[in-house]
N, CA, C and O atoms as a Maestro MAE file, in Angstrom:
{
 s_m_m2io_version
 :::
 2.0.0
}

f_m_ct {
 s_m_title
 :::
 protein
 m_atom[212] {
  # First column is atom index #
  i_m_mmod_type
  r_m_x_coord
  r_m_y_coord
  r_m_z_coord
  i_m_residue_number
  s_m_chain_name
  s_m_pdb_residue_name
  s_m_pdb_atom_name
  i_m_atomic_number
  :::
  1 25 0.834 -1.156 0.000 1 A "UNK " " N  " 7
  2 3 0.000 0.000 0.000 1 A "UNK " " CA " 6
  3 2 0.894 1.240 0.000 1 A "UNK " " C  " 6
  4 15 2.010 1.232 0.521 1 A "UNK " " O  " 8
  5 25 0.393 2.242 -0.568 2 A "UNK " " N  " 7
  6 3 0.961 3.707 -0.452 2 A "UNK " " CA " 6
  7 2 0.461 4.154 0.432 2 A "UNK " " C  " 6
  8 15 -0.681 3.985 0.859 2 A "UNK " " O  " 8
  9 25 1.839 5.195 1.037 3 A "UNK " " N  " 7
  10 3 1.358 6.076 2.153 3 A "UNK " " CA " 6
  11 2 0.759 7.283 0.921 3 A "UNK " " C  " 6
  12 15 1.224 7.475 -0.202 3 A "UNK " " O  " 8
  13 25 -0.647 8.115 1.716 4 A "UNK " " N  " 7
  14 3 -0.578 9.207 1.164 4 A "UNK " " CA " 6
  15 2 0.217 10.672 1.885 4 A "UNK " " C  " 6
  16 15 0.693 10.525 3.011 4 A "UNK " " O  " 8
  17 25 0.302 11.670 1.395 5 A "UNK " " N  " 7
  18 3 1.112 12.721 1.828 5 A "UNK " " CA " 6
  19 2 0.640 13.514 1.149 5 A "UNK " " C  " 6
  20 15 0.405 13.477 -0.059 5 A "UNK " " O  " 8
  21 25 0.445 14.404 2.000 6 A "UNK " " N  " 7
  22 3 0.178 16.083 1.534 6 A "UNK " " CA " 6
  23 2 -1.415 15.962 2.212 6 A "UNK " " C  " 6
  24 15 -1.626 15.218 3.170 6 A "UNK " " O  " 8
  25 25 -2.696 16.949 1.463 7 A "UNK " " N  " 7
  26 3 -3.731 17.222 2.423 7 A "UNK " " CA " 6
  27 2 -4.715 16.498 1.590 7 A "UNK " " C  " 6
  28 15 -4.791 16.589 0.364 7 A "UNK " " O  " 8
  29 25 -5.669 15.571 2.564 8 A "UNK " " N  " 7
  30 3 -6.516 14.834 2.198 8 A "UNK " " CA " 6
  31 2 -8.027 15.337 2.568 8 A "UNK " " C  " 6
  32 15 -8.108 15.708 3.739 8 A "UNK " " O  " 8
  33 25 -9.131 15.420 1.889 9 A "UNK " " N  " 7
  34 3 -10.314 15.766 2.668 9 A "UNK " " CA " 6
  35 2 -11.201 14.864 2.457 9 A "UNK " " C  " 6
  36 15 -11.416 14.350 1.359 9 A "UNK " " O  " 8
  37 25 -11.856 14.575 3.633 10 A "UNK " " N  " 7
  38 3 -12.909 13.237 3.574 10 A "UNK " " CA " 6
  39 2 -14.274 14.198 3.077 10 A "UNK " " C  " 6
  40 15 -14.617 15.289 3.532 10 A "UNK " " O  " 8
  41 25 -14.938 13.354 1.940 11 A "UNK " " N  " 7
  42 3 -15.962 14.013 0.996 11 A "UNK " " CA " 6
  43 2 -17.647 13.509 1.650 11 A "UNK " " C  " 6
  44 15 -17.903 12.451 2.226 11 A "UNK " " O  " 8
  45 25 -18.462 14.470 1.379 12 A "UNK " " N  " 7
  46 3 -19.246 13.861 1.919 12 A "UNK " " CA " 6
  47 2 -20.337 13.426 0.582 12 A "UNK " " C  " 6
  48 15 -20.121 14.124 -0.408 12 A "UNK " " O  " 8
  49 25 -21.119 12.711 0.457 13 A "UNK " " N  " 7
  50 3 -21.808 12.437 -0.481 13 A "UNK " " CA " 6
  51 2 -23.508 13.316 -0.420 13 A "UNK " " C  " 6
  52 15 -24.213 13.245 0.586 13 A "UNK " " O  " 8
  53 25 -23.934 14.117 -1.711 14 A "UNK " " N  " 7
  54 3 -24.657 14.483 -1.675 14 A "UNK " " CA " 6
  55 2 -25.743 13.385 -2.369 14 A "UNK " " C  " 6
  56 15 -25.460 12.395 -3.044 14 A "UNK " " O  " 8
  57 25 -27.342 13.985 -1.903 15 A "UNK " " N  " 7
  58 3 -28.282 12.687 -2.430 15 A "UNK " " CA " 6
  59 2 -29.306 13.792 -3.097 15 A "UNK " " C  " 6
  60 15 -29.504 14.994 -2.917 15 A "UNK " " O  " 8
  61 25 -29.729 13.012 -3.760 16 A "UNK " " N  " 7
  62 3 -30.931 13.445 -4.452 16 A "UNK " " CA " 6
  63 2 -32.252 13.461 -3.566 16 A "UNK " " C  " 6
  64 15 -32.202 13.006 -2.423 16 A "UNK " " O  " 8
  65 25 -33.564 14.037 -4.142 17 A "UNK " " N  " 7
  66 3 -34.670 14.025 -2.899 17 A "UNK " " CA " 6
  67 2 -35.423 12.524 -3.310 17 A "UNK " " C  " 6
  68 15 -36.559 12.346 -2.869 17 A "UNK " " O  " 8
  69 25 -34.775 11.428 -4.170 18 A "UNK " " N  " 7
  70 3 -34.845 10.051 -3.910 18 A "UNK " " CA " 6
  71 2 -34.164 9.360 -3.658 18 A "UNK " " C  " 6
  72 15 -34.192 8.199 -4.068 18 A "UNK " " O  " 8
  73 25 -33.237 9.875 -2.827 19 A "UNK " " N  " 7
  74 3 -32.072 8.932 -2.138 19 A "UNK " " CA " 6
  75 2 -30.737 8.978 -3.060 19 A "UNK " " C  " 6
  76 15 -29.615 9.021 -2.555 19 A "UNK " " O  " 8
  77 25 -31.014 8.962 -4.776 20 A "UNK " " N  " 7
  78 3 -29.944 8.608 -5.221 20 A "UNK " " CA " 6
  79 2 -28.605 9.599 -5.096 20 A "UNK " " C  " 6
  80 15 -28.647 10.545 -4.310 20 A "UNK " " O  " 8
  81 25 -27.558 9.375 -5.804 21 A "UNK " " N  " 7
  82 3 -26.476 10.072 -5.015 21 A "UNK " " CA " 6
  83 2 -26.181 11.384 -6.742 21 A "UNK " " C  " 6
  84 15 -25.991 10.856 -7.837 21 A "UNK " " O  " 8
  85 25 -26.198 12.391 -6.654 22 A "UNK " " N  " 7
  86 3 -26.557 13.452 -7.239 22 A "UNK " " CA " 6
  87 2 -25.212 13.743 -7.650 22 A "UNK " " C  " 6
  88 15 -24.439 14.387 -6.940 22 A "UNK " " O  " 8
  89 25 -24.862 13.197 -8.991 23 A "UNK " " N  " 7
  90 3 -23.570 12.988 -9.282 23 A "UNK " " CA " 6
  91 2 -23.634 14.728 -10.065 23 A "UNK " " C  " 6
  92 15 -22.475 15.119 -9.922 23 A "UNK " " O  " 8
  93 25 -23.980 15.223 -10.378 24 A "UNK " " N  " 7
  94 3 -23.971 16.894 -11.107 24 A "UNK " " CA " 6
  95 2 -23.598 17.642 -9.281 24 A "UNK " " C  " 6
  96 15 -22.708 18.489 -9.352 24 A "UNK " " O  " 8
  97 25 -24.007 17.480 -8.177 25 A "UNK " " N  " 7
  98 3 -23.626 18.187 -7.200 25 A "UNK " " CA " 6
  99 2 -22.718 17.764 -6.880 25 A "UNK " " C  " 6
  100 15 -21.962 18.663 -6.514 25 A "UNK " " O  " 8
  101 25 -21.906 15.949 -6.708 26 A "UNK " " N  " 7
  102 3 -20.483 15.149 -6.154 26 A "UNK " " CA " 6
  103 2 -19.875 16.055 -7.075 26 A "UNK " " C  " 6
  104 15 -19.284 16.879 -6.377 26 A "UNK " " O  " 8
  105 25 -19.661 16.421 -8.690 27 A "UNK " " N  " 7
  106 3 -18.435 17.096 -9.675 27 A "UNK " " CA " 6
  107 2 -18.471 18.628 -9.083 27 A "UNK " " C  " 6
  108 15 -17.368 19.131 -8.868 27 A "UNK " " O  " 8
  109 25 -19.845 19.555 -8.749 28 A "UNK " " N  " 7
  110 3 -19.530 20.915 -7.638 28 A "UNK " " CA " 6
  111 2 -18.704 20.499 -6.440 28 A "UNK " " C  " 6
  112 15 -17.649 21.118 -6.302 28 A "UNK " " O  " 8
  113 25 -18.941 19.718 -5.695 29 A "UNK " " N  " 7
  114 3 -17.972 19.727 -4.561 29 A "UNK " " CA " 6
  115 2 -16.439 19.060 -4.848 29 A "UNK " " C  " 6
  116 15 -15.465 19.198 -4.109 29 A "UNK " " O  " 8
  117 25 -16.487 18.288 -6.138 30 A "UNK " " N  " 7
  118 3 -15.060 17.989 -5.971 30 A "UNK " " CA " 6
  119 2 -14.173 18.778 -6.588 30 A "UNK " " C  " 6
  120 15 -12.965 18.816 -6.355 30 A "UNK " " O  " 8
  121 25 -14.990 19.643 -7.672 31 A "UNK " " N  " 7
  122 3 -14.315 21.173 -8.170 31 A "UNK " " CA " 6
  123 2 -14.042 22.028 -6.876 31 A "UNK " " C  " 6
  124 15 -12.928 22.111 -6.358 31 A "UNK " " O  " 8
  125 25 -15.092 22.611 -6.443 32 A "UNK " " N  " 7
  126 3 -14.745 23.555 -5.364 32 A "UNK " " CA " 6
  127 2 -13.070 22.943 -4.336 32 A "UNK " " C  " 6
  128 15 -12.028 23.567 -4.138 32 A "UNK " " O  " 8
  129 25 -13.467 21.538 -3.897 33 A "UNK " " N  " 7
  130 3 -13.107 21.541 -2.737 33 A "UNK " " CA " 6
  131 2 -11.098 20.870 -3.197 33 A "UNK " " C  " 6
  132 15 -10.169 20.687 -2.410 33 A "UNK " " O  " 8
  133 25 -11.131 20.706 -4.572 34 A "UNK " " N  " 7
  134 3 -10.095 20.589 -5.288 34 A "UNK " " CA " 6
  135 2 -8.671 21.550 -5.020 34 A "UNK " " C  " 6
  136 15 -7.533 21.092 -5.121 34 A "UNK " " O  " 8
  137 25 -8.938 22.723 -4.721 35 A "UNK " " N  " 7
  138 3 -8.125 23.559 -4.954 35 A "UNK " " CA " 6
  139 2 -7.105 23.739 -2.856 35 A "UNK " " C  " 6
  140 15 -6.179 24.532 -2.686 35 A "UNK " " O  " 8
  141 25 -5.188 22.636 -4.066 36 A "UNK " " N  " 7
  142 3 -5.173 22.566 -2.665 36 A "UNK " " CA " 6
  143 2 -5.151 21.676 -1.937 36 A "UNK " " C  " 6
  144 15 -4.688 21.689 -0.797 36 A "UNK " " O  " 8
  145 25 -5.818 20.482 -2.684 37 A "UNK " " N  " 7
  146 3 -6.036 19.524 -2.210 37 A "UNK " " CA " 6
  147 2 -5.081 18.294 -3.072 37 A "UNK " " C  " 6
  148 15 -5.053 18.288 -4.303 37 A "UNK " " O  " 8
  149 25 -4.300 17.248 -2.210 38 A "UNK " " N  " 7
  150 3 -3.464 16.317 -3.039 38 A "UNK " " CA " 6
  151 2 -4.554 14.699 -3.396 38 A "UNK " " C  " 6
  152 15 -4.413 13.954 -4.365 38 A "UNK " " O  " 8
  153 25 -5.454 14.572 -2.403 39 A "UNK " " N  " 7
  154 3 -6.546 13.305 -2.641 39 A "UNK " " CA " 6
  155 2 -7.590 13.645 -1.971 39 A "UNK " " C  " 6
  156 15 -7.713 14.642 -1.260 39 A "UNK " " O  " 8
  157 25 -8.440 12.735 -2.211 40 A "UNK " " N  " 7
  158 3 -9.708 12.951 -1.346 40 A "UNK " " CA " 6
  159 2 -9.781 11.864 -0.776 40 A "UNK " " C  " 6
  160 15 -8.822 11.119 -0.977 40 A "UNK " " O  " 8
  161 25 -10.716 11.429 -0.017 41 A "UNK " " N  " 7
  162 3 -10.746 10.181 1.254 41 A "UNK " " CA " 6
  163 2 -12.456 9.910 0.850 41 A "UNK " " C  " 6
  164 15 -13.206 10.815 1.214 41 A "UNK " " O  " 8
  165 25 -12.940 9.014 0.303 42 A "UNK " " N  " 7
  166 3 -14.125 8.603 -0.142 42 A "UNK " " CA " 6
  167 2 -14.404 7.575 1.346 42 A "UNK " " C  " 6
  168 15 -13.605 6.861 1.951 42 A "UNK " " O  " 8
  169 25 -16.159 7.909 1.662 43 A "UNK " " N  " 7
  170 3 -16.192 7.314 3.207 43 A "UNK " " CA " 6
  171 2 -15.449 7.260 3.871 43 A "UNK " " C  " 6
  172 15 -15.032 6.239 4.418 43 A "UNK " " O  " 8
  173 25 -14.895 8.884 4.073 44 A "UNK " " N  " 7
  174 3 -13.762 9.111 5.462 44 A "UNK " " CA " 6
  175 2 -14.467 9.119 6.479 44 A "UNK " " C  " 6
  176 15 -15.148 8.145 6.801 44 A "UNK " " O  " 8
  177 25 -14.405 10.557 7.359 45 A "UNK " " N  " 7
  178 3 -14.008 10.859 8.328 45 A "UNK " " CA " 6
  179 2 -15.706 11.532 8.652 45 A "UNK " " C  " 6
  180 15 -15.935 11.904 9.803 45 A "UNK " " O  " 8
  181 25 -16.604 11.627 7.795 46 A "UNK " " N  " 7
  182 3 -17.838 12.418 7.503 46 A "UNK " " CA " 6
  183 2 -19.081 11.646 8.531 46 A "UNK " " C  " 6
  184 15 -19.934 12.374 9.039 46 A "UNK " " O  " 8
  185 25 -19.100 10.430 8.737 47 A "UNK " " N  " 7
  186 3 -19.858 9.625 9.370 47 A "UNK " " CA " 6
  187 2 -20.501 9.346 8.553 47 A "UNK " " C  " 6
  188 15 -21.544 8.848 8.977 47 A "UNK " " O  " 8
  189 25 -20.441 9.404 7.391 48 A "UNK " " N  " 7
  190 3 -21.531 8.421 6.867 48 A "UNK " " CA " 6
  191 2 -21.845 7.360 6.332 48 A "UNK " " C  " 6
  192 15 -22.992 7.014 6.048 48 A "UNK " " O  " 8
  193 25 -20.563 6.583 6.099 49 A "UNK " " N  " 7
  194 3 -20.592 5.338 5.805 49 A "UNK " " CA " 6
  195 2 -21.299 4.473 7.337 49 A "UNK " " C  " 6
  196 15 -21.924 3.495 6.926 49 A "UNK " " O  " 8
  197 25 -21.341 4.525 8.298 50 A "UNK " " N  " 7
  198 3 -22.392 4.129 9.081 50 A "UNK " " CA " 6
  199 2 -23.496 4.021 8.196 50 A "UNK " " C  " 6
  200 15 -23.868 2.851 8.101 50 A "UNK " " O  " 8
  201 25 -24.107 4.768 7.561 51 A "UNK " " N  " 7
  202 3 -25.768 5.006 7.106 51 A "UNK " " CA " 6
  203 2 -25.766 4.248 6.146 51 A "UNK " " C  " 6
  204 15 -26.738 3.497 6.054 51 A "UNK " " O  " 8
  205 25 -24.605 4.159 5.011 52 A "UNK " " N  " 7
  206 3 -24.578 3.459 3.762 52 A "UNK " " CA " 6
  207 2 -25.012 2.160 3.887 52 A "UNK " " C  " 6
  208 15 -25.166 1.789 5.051 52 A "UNK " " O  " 8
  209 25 -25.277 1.286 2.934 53 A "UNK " " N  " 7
  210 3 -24.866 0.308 2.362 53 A "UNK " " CA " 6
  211 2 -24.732 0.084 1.067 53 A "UNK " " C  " 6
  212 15 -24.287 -0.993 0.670 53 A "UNK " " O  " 8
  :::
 }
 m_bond[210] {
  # First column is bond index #
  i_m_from
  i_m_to
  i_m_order
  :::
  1 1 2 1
  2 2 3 1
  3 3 4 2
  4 3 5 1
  5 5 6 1
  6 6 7 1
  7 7 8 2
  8 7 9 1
  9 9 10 1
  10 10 11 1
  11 11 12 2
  12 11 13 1
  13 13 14 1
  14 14 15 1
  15 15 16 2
  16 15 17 1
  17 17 18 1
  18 18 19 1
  19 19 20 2
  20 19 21 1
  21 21 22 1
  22 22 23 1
  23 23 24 2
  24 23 25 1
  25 25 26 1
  26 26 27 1
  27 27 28 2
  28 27 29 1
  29 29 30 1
  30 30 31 1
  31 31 32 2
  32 31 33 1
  33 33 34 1
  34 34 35 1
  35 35 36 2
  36 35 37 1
  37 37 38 1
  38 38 39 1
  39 39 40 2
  40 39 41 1
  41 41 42 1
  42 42 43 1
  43 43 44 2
  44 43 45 1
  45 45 46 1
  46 46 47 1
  47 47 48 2
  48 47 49 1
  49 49 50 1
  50 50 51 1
  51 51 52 2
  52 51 53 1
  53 53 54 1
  54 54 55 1
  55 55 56 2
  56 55 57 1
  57 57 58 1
  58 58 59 1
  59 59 60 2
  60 59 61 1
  61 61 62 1
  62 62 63 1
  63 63 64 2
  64 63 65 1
  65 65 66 1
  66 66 67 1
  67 67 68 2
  68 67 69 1
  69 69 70 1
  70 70 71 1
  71 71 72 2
  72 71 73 1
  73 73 74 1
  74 74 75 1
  75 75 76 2
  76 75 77 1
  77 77 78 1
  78 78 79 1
  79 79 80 2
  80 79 81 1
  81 81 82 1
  82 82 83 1
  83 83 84 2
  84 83 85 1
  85 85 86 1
  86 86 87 1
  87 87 88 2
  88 87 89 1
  89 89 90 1
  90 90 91 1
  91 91 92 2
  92 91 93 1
  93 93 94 1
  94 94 95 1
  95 95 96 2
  96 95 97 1
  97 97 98 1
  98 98 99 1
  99 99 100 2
  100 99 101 1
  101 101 102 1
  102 102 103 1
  103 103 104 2
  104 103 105 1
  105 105 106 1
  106 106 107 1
  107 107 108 2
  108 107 109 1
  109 109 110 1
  110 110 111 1
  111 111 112 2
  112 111 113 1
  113 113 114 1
  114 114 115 1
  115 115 116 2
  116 115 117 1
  117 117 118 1
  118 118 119 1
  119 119 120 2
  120 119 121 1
  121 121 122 1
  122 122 123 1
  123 123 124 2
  124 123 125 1
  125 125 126 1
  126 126 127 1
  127 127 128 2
  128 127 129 1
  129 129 130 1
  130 130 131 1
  131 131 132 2
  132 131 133 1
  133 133 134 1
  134 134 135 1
  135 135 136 2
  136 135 137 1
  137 137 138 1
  138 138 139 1
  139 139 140 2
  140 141 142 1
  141 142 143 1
  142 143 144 2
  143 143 145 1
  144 145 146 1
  145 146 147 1
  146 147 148 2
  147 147 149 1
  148 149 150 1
  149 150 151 1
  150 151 152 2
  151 151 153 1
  152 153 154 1
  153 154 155 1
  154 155 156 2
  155 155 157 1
  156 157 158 1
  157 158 159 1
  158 159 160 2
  159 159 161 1
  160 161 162 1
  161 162 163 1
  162 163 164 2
  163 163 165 1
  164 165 166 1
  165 166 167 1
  166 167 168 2
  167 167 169 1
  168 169 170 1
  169 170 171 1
  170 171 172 2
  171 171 173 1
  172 173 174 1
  173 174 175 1
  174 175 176 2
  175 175 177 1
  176 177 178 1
  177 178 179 1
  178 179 180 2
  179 179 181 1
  180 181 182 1
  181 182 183 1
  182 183 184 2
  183 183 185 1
  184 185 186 1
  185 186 187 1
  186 187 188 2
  187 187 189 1
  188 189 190 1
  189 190 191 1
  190 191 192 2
  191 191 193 1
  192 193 194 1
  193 194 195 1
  194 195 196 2
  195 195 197 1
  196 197 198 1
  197 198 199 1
  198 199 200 2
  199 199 201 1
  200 201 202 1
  201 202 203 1
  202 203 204 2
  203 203 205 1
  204 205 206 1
  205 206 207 1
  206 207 208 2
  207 207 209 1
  208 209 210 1
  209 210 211 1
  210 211 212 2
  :::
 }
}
């Protein structure tokens, strides 16, 4: 495995008002939150992989 290095941000997943996951708002937040950033952490640190399945 690779270590990562540099700054990571755990993403949170946005949903649609039927649950599904609102992939036109996930590409706004991973633009915005891009700048600056070396990776992102998919079901980090956000709590919500608890809720998932």
């Amino acid at each position: 495995m690779k270590k990562l290095y540099g700054t990571g941000v755990a993403l949170v997943t946005p949903f649609d008002g039927a649950g599904k996951i609102d992939f036109p708002a996930l590409k706004r937040v991973l633009i915005h939150t891009a700048k600056g950033v070396d990776y992102f952490v998919v079901m980090g640190t956000t709590g919500e992989s608890a809720t998932l399945t």
